[in-house]
N, C-alpha and C positions, 0 to 999 in steps of 0.2 A: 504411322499417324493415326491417331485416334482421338476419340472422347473418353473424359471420365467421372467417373462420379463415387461416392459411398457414404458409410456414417459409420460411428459406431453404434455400438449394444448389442441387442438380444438380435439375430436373423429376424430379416422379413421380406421375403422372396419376389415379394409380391410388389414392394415400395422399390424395393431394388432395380426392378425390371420399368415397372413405368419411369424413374429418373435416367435409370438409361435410353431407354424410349426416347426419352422428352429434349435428346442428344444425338438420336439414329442417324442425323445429318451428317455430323463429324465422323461415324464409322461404320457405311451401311453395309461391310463386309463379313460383319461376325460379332455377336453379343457374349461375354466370357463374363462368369461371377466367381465368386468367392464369400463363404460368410463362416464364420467359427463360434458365434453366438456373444462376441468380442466387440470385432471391427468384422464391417460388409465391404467390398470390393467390387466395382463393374468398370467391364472396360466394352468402348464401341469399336470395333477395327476398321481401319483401312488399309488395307493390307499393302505395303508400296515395297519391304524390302523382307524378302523370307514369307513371302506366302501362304506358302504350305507350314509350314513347323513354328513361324513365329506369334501365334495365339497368345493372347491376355485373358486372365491373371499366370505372370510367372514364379516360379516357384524353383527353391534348391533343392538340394537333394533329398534331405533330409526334412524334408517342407514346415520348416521354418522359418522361412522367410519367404513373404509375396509380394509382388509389385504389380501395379496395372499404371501405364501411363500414355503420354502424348507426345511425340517430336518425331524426333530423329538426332541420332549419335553419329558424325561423321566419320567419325576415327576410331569405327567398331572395329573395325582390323586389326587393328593395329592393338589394340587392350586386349580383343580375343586371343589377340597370339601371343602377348605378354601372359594371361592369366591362364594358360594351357602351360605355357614353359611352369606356372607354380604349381601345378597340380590339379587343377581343375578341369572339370568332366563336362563338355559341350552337347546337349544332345542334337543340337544345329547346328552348320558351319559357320554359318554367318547371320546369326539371331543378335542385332543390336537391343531385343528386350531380354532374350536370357542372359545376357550381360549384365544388365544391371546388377541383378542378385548374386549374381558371383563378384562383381564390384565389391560392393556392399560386405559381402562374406572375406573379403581381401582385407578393406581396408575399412570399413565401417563405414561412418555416413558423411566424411569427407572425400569420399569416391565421387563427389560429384564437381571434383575441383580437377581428377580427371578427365570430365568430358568436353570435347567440343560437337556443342549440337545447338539444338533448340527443344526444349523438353520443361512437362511438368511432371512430376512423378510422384504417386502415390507408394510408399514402399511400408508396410505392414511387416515387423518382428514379435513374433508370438513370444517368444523366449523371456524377451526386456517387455513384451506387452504394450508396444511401442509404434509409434502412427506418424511416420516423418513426409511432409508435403513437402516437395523442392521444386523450385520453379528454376528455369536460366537464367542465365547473365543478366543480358539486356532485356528479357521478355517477353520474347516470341510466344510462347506457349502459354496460352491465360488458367489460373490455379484461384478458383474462390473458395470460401468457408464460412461457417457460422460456429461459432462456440459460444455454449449458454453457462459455460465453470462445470458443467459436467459430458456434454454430450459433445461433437466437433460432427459438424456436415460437410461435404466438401464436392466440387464436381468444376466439370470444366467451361460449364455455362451457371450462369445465376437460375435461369429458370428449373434447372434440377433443385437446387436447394429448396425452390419456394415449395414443390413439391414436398417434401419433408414436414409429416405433421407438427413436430417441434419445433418448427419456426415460425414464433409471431409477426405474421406479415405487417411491417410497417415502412412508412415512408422517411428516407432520412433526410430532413431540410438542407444539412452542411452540405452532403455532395451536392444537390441541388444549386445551392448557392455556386459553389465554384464550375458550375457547368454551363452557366451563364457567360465568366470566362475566357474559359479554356475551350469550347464547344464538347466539353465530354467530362466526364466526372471526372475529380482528380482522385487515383487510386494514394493509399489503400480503401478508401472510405469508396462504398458503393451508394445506387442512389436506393437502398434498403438499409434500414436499421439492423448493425449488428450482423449483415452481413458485408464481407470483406475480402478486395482484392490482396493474394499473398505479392508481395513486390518481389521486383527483381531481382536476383541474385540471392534470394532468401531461405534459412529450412524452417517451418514450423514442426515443432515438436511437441506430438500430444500421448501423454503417461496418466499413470494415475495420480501423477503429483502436481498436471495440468498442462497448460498451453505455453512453449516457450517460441523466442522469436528469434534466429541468428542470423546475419550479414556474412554471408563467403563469400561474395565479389562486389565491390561498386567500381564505375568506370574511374580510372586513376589517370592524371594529368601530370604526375610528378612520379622521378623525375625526369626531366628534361630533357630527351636525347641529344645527344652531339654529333649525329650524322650532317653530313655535310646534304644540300639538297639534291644533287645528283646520288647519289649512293641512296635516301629515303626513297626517293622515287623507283630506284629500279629493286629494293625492297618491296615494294608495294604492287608492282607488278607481279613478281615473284610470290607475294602472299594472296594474291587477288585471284592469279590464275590457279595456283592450288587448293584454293575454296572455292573457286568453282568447278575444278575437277573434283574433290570430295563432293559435291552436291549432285555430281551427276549419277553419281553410284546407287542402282535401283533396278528392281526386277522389274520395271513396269516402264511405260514412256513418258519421258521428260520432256514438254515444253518450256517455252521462255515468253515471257510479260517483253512486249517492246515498243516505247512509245512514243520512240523518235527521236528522245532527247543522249542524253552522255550515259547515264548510269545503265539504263536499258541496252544501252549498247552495246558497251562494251560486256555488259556478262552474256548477249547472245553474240557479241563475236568470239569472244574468249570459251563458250559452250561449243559453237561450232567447229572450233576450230580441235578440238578434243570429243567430240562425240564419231564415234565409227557411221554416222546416217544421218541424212538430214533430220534437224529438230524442225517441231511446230514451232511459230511465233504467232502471238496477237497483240493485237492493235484496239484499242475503242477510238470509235471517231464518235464526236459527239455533234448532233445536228441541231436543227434550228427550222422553223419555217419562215424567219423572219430571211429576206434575200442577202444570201453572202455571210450570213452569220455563222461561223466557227470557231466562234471566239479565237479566232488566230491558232487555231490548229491545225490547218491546213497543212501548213509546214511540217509539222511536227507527225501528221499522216505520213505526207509525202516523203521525208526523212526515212520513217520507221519500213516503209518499201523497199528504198534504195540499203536503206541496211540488213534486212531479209534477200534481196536481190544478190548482195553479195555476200553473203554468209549461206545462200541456198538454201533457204529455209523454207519450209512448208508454211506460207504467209494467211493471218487469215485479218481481214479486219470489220470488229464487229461495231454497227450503230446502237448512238444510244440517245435516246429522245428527251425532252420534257414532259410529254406522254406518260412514255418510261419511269419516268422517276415521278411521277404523279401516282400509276396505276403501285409501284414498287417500293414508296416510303414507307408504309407498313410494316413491310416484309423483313424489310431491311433495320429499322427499329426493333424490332423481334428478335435479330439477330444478335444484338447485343443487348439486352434487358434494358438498357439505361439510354436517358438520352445523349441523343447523339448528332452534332449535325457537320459534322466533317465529312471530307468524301464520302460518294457511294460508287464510284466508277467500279470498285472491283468487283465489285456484288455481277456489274453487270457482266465484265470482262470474264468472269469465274465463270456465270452463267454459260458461256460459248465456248470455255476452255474444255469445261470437263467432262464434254461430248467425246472429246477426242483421248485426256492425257489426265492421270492422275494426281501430276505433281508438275509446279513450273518455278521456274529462277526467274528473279525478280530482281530491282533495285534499290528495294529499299534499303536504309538507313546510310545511304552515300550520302545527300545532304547533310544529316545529323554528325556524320563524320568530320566531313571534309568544310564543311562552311557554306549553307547557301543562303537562308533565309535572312529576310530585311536586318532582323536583330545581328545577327552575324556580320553582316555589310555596316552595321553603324560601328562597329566594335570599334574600330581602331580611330574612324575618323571623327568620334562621336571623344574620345579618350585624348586624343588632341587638340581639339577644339574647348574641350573643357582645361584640360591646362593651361592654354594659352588665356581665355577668358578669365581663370583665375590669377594669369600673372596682367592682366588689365588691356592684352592686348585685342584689337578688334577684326572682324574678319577680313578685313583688308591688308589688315598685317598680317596673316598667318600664310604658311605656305602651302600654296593650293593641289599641290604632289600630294599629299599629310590626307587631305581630304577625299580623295577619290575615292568612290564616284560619285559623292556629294561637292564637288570644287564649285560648281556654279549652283549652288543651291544653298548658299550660306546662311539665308533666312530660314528653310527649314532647320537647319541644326542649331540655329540660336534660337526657333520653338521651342524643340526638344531641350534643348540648355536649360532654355528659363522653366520649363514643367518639373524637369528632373535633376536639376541643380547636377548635372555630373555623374549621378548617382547610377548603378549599373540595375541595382534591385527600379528607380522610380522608374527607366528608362522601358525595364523587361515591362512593369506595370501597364505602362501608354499604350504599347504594342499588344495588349490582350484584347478576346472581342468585345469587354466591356470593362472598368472599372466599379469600383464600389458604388462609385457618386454616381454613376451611369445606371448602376443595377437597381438603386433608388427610384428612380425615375418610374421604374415599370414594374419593380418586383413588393407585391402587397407586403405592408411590415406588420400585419399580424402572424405570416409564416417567416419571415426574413429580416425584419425589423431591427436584432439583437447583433445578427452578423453582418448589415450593414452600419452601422453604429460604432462597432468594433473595428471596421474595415479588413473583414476576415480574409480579404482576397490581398490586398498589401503585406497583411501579417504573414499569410501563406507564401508567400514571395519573399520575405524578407527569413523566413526560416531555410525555403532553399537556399537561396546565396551563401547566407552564413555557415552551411557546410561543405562548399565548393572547393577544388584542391587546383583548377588551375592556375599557372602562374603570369599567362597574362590576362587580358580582357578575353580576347576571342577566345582562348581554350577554357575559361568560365562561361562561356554560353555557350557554347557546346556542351558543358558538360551539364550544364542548366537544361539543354535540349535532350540530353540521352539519356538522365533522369525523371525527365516530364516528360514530354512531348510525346517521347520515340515511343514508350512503352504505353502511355495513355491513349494516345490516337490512333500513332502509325502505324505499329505494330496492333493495335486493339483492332481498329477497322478492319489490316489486313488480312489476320485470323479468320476473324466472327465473318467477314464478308467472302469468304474463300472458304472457310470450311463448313460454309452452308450450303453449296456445290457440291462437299465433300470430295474438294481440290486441295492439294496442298502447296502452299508458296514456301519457297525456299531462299533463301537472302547470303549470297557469298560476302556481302560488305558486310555482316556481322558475325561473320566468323573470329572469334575472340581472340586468334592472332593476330588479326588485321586491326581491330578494336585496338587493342595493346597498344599496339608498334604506332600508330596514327595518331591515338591520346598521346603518346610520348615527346609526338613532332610540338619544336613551339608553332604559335598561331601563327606568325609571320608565314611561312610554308603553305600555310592553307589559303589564305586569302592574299596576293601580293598583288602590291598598285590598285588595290580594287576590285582583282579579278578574282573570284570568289573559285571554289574548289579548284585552285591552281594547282596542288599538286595530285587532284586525281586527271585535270587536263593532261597537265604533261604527261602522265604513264597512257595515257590513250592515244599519244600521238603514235600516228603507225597502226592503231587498231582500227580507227574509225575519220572519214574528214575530215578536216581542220572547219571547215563551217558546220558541220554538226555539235565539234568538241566545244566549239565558244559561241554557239547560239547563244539566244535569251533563254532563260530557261520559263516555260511554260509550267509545266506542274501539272500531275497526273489529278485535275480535279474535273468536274463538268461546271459546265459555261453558268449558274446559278446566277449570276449578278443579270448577265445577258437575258435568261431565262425569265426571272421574276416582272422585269418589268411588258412581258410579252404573254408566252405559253402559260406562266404560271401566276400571273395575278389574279386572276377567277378565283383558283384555288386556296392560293394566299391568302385574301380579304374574305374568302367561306371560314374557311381553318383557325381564324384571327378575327372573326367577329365578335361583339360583346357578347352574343348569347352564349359561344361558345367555350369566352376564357371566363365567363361568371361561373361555370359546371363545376370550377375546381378555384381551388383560396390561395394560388401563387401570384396572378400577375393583374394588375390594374389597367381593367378593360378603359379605361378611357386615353391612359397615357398610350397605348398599344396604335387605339384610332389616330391619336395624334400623327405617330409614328408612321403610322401605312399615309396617312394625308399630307403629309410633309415628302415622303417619297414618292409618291405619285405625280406631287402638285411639281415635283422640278422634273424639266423633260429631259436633261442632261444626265438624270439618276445620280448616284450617292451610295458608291461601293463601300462605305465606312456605314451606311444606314442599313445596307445591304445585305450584310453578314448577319448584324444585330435582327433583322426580321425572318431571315431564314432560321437562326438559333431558335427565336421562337416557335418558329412553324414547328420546329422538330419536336421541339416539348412540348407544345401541345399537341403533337399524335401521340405522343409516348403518353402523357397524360389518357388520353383515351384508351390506350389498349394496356395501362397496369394502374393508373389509379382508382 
């Protein structure tokens, strides 16, 4: 695991080392360059697997070809000993980065259809004069760049680019616009001009004949498997537990993320139960001073005990305040260049891990799999209610099975009807933290005016949809989710907030055979009767409680809605005053006032108002520490 960074042209030893520098968080184990007066190469290390001999930049034999990158390869073994039987010369046993280049030397630069890991990779061929950036599958490992038609800069954090005298630092309004949103820019567009996230599954290709852009993976929903549900399931175990025995494979110690709820779970029981020693587990409990306030985490503590208690785990669980996140927004903005206001639990969680363990197993991307969030819960009952309403019938005639677990809520889904006419694009629309018409309200139209007008954020929704492959509702917003979402937030946060620690998280739910096989399942499997990740319940049964596996699910976020109207109003209404949002030409300081007095003035609070005032808070710190 590491940072990276470089550019092309002429050597400059000096630029090289401060953008590496400006990255020492992601690899404070060793600084490694490269430069041929061509293309410059730096890599930061963290040294998790091959210690000793696996150093950045690597190189063949013949040293034409180098690479410096970021991840992890889980199925190095298994290619080292394929690419030994063809003739190839190891000078490690088990170096998943001198792999790469002899990949590469095998098979060219679809070697990357090869791997299962999480990785961005820089790989430089002198020969072709040739500069290929590849990021993963789904996106774990974040890959930026700037090309001006003749130069390409590139690193694993934005603030190395800005470093680079040839980039004119500017501000891009479009990302802005959709981060309003989304709570976080939507890639590929960052929130600077002309600088740009490489998406998912992508290689960019830089010659002297310029910049090209190719697609080797997106997540595929078709076709259709024919497993019967019992067989899918005990597949799924079957591919669940083998990702996360590949993910334990490490010269260093591996903890595990555990926070009471199913996904956490089951990869620390399923670690435990394949690790030769007890593993670390942690926990964030998040506090309150207001009395009893935990925002219902309690549970979700107390869970995460009882499932360390019997998995043996070395249990730690850390607090984490309003305080906390008051003294730590900063920090935490910084970490990702851009703003941001989706979680920060892990920032804090990382903070306590990586006293003890260099790498931990996590759960992410089981919801984006398997089906949890609100959008996913309307799919189906939201797709029969709309057909029924178009053959005239009224909620009283439909059958209330069809609906769950909306059956007693018929007036909300003939809201949603009458907003979204049916529609799956107006639907995803409602559900964001703001609409167009909404971003008017607050966002000045001398910077934003032309994108609201256009309704850039509907347009933007309306382009996703239109290339979606699944075949019913719900495996479209899935796949809607593990093109947006997962890579833009989930994965972004988890990164940027964990490898600022200089921690690495590790996710067996996106191990790209399990990816595969699950895209494959229809949606009925995923959410059935209403019960949302139904088929990752059933393969848990047996691993973890039965009141653990169909809790409510909570969600690894902090109590913010709970927080703002108590510990964090002070700050709020400083942060969000007029003097402060006139310093900068995005948001109109009077609708904002309206906005804090309208949430104030009701005592009951207004978690829909809630989100929309924290979004701002975020960008206006982000404003203060890059505009």
């Amino acid at each position: 695991m590491c940072g990276i960074c470089g550019f092309s042209g002429h050597a400059n030893d000096g630029l090289l080392d401060q953008m590496g520098n400006a990255i020492r968080h992601r690899g404070p184990d060793g600084l490694g360059c490269y430069s041929d007066g061509r293309m410059n190469l730096c890599s930061r290390r963290l040294s998790i697997v091959d210690p000793v001999s696996g150093g950045q930049p690597v190189e063949n034999e013949d040293s034409t070809v180098f690479a410096v990158w970021n991840g992890e390869i889980y199925n190095y073994r298994s290619l080292i000993t394929e690419l030994k039987g063809k003739g190839h010369l190891f000078s490690s046993d088990h170096s998943d980065s001198e792999l790469i280049v002899h990949l590469y030397e095998e098979y060219g630069i679809r070697f990357v259809e090869k791997l299962n890991g999480m990785f961005a990779i820089a790989l430089w061929d002198r020969n072709k004069e040739c500069l290929y950036l590849i990021r993963d599958r789904m996106g774990v490992k974040p890959l930026f760049y700037y090309y001006n038609g003749t130069e390409i800069v590139f690193a694993s954090e934005i603030k190395s680019i800005l470093l680079h005298p040839s980039y004119p630092k500017k501000i891009n309004a479009n990302a802005l616009y959709s981060y309003f949103s989304f709570q976080a820019v939507s890639s590929p567009e960052t929130a600077f001009w002309d600088i740009y996230a490489l998406r998912p599954g992508t290689i960019l290709t830089f010659a002297a004949s310029g910049k090209k852009l190719t697609r080797y993976f997106a997540p595929s929903f078709s076709p259709v498997s024919k497993d019967s549900l019992p067989t899918a399931i005990e597949k799924i175990r079957f591919l669940l537990k083998d990702a996360v025995k590949l993910r334990l494979d490490a010269d260093v110690e591996i903890g595990t993320f555990l926070s009471g709820g199913l996904d956490s779970g089951i990869v620390t029981t399923l670690a435990s139960s394949l690790a030769d020693h007890p593993l670390r587990s942690y926990c964030l409990e998040h506090e309150s001073r207001r009395p009893g306030a935990f925002y219902q985490k309690e549970k979700d503590t107390a869970n995460a005990a009882r499932t360390a208690n019997a998995c043996h785990t070395i249990h730690t669980t850390a607090p984490m305040t309003a305080s906390d996140m008051i003294s730590e927004l900063d920090t935490v903005i910084r970490c990702f260049d851009q703003p941001f206001a989706a979680s920060a639990s892990t920032w804090f969680l990382s903070g306590r891990a990586h006293s003890d363990v260099k790498a931990v197993l996590s759960g992410d991307g089981a919801d984006e799999l398997f089906g949890s969030y609100p959008l996913q819960q309307l799919a189906f009952p939201m797709q029969y209610f709309s057909q029924m309403k178009a053959n005239g019938l009224s909620p009283a005639d439909m059958d209330p099975t069809l609906l769950v677990p909306f059956s007693d809520r018929s007036d909300f889904l003939a809201n949603l009807y009458d907003y979204s006419g049916g529609s799956e694009v107006r639907l995803s629309y409602r559900m964001l933290n703001m609409t167009d018409d909404e971003k008017a309200l607050f966002l000045s139209d001398e910077v934003f005016g032309e994108l609201i007008s256009k309704k850039q954020t509907l347009l933007q929704l309306r382009e996703i949809f239109s290339s979606l492959s699944g075949a019913d509702v719900l495996n479209r917003s899935l796949e809607y989710f593990q093109t947006s979402f997962l890579p833009d937030q989930v994965l972004s946060y988890t990164d940027a907030l964990s490898m600022a620690h200089g921690l690495e998280i590790r996710s067996p739910f996106l191990d790209c055979r399990l990816v595969d096989y699950v895209n494959s399942l229809p949606g009925s499997y995923k959410i059935r009767n209403g019960e949302t990740k139904y088929l990752l319940k059933q393969a848990a049964k047996g691993l973890l409680p039965d009141d653990i596996i169909f809790q409510k699910k909570e969600g690894f976020i902090p109590p913010i809605h709970d927080w703002l109207r108590t510990e964090l109003k002070e700050f709020v209404t400083d942060t969000l005053s007029p003097s402060a949002i006139l310093r900068y030409p995005f948001l109109k300081a009077d609708a904002v006032q309206f906005l804090l007095h309208k949430y104030y003035r009701d005592p009951t609070g207004n978690d829909y108002l809630a989100d929309i005032i924290w979004n701002l808070v975020c960008f206006a710190r982000w404003c203060e520490l890059y505009v």
